[in-house]
C-alpha positions in Angstrom: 27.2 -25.6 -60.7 30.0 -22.6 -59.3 26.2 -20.6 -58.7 24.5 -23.6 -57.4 27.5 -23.8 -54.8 27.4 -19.9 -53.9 23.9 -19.8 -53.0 24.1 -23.1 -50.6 27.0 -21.2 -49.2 25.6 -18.4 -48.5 21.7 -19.6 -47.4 22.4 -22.9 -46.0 25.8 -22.6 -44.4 25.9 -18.7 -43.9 29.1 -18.1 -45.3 29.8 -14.3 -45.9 33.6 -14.4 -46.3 35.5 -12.8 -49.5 35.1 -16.1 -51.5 31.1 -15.7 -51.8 30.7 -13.8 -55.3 27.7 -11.5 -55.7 27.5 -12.5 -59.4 27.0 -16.2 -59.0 24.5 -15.2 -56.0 22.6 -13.5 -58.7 23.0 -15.9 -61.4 22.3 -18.9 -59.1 18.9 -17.3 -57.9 16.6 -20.1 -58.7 18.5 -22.5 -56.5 17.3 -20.7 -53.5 14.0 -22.9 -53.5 16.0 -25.8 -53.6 18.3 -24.8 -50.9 15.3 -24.1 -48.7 14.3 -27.5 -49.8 17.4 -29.3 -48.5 16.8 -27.4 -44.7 13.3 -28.5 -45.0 13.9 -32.4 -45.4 16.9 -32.0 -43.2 14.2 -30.7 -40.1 11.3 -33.3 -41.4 13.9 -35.8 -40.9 15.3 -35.1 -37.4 11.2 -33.8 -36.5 10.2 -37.7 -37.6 13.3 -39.4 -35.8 12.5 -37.6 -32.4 8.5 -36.9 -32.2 8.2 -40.4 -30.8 10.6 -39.2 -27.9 10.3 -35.9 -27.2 7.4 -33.7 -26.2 5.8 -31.3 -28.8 7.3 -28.2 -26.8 10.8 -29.6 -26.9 10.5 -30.7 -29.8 10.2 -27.4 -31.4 12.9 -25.6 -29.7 15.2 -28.4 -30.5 13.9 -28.3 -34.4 14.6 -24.4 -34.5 17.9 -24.7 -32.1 18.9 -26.8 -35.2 18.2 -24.8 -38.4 19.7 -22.3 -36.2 22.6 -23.9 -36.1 22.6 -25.4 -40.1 22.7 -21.7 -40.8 25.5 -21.4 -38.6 22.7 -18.0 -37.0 24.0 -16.2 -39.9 20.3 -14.8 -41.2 19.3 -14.3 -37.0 22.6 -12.2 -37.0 21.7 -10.1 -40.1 18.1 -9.3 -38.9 19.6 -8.1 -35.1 22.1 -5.8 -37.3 19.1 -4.4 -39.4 16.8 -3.6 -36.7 19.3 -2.0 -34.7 20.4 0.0 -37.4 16.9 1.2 -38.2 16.7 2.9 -34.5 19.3 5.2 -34.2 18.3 6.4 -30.5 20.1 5.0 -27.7 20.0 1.6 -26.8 19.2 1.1 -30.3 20.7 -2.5 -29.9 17.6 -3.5 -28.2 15.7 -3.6 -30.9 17.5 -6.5 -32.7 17.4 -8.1 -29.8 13.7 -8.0 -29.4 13.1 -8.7 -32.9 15.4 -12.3 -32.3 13.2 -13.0 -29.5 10.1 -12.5 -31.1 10.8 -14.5 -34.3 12.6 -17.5 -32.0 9.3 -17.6 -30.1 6.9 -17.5 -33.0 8.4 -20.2 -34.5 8.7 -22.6 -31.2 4.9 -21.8 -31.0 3.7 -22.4 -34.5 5.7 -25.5 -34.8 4.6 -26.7 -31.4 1.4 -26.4 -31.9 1.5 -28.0 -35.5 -0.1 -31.4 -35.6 0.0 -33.6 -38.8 0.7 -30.7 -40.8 4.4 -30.2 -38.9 6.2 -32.3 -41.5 4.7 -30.0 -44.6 5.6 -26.8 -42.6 9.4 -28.1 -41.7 9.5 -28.8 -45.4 8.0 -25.7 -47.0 8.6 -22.5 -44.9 12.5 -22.6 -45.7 11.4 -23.0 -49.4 8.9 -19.9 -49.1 11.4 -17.9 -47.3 14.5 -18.3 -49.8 11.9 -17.6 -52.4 11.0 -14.1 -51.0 14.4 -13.2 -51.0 14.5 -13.7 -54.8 11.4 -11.5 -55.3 13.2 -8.9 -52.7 16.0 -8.5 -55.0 14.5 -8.6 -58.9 14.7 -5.0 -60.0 15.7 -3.5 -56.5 17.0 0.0 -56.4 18.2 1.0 -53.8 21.4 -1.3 -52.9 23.6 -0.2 -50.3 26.6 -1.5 -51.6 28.8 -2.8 -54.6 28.2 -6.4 -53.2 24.1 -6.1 -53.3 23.9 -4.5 -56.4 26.4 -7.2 -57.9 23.5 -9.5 -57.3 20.6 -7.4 -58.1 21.8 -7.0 -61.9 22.2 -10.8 -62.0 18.6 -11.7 -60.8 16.8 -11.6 -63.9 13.2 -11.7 -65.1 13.5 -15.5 -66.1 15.5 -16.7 -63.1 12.8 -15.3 -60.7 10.0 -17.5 -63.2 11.8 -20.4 -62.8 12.3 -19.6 -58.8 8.5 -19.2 -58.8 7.7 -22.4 -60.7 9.8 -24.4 -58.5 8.4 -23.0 -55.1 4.9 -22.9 -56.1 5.1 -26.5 -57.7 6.6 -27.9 -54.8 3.9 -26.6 -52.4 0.8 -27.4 -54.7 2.4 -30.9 -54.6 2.2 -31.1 -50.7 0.2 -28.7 -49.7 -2.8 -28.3 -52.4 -4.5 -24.9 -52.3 -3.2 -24.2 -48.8 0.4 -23.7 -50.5 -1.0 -21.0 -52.9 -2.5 -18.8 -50.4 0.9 -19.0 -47.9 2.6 -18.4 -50.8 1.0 -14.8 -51.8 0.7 -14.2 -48.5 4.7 -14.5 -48.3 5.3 -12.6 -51.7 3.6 -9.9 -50.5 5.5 -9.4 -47.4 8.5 -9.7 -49.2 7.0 -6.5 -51.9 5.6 -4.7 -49.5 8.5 -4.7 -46.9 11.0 -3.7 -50.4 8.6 -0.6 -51.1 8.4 0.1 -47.4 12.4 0.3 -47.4 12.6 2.2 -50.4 9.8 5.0 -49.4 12.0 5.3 -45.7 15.6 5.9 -48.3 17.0 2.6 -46.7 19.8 1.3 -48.7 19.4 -2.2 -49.0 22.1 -4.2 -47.6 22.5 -8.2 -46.6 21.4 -7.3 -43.2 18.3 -7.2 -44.6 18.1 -10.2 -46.6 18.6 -12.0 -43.8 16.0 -10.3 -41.9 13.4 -10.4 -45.0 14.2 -14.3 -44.4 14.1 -14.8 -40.9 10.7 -13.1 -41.0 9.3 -14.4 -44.2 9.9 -18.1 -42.5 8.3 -17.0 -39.3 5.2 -15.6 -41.3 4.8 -19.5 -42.6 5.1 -20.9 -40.1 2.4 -19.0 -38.4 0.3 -19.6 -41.6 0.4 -22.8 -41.4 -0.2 -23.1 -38.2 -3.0 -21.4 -38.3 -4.8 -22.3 -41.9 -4.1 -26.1 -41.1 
């Protein structure tokens, strides 16, 4: 349960004091489904208690404005470090800010223009994002520091299979067919933008694991809104 209670720490409060412990980040890998699970009923919750109130394009910023704020912006503040420190020219800072922007927008739009298919989305891009990150860190290596590579050697082969199961059973169940393509379409980003790291030298850090999640949930949420 000590794993269980490290990973909702970390993903669903964004704690990143002293007391979070790489090892039980590792260890406790396959709970990061279910943690994306618990944001995702906690916005399909408020999304059914206000849509009778509030106009589709509030409604959106308000439902982001608030898994903003479950996260305490922890992931949003990880993703602005991680794209400034990729552009090492002046003004460099700009480009975090940008990238915010752009993923804050993306998501007001795809979940404001989400019609039946809004609950499902709310429910299943946090799952499909904390999944990603599990893929992002089996067998990475390339970690920047002690901290990242404490939790690399604890994500093992069967943790990320049981990760998998979990994420993809939980969409099939909701979603049907739909799931498995957003899915893939996910895990793929999540390879792909690991390789693309490792090919530039980057050392991984949790900068970008909180970016790889902040865009991993954008990218659903644009699937959906546009496969539905």
């Amino acid at each position: 349960m000590k794993s269980a209670l490290m990973a909702f720490k970390f993903l669903a409060r964004g704690e990143r004091s002293s007391n979070i412990q790489p090892e039980h980040l590792g260890s406790g890998a396959f709970y990061f489904p279910l943690i994306g699970l618990i944001l995702g009923v906690c916005l399909a919750i408020l999304n059914r208690f206000l849509q009778s109130y509030l106009e589709s394009e509030i409604l959106a910023v308000v439902l982001v404005t608030f898994l903003i704020l479950l996260t305490r912006a922890a992931h949003l503040a990880g993703t602005q470090k991680a794209f400034a420190a990729s552009n090492s020219a002046t003004g460099a800072a700009i480009y975090g800010l940008l990238a915010i922007l752009l993923i804050i927008f993306f998501k007001v739009r795809s979940i404001e223009v989400m019609g039946e298919t809004r609950t499902l989305s709310l429910i299943l891009s946090p799952v499909f994002a904390r999944w990603s990150a599990v893929l992002f860190f089996y067998r990475s290596t390339s970690p920047a520091d002690e901290f990242i590579q404490r939790i690399v050697e604890n994500v093992s082969g069967w943790r990320l299979v049981i990760a998998t199961v979990i994420t993809l059973s939980v969409g099939i169940i909701l979603a049907g067919a739909t799931a498995l393509w957003i899915g893939l379409s996910v895990s793929l980003f999540a390879l792909l933008t690991r390789a693309y790291l490792h090919w530039r030298g980057v050392d991984l850090s949790c900068n970008h694991f909180d970016a790889l999640i902040e865009l991993s949930e954008t990218l659903s949420f644009v699937l959906f809104a546009s496969l539905y």
